[in-house]
C-alpha positions as CSV (number, residue, x, y, z in Angstrom):
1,X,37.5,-27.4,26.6
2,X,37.1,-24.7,23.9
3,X,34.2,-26.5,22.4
4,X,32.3,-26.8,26.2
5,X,33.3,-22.8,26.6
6,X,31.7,-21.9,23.4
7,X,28.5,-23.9,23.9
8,X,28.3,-21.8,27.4
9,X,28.9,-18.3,25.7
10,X,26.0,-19.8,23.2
11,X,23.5,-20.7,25.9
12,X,24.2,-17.1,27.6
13,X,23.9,-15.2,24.3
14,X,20.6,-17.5,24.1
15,X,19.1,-16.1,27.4
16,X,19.7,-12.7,26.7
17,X,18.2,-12.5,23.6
18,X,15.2,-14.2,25.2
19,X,14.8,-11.0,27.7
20,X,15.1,-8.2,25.3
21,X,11.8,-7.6,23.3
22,X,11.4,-8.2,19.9
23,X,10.9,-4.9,18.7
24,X,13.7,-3.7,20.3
25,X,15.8,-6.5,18.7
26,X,14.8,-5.5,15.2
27,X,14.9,-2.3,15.8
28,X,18.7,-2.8,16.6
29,X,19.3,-5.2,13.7
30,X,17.7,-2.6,11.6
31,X,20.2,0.1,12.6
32,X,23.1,-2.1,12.8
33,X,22.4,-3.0,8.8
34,X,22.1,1.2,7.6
35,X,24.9,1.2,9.9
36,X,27.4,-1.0,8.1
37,X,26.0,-0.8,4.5
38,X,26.9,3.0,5.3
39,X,30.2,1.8,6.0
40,X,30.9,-0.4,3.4
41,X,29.4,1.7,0.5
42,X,30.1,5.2,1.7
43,X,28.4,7.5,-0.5
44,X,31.5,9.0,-3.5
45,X,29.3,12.6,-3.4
46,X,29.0,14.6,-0.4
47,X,25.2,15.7,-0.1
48,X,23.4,17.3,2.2
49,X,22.0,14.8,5.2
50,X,19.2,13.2,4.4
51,X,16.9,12.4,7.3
52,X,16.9,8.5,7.0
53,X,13.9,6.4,7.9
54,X,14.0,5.2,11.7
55,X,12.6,1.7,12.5
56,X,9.4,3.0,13.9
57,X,8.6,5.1,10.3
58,X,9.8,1.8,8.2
59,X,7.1,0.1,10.2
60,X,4.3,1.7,9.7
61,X,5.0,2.6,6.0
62,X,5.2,-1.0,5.5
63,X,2.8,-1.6,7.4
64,X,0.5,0.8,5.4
65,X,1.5,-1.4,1.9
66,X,0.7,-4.4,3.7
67,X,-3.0,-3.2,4.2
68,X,-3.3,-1.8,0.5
69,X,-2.1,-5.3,-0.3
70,X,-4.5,-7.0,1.3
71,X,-7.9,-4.8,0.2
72,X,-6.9,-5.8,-3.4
């Protein structure tokens, strides 16, 4: 019964990833990660907030080395 109730959660968790865009999805992993490596390595100093990188910047700087990359 458990296993038949977890395969069901599975299937559901399947279909709503399958609705959500990709970009969206990354860009949720992406803050989720900062999010707990924040948490689990909290910084010892207290310095003045930085402005972190959002998704969206990330992108298009790698995006940007991915270009120079390829003209070599």
């Amino acid at each position: 019964m458990r296993t038949v109730l977890v395969i069901v959660l599975c299937i559901q968790l399947g279909v709503l990833a399958g609705c959500a865009s990709s970009e969206r999805v990354y860009d949720n992993i992406y803050e989720g990660l900062k999010g707990r490596d924040a948490i689990i390595y909290p910084q010892v100093e207290q310095k003045p907030a930085e402005k972190s990188m959002s998704y969206q910047e990330y992108e298009a700087e790698r995006g940007k080395l991915l270009e120079n990359k390829d003209k070599k």
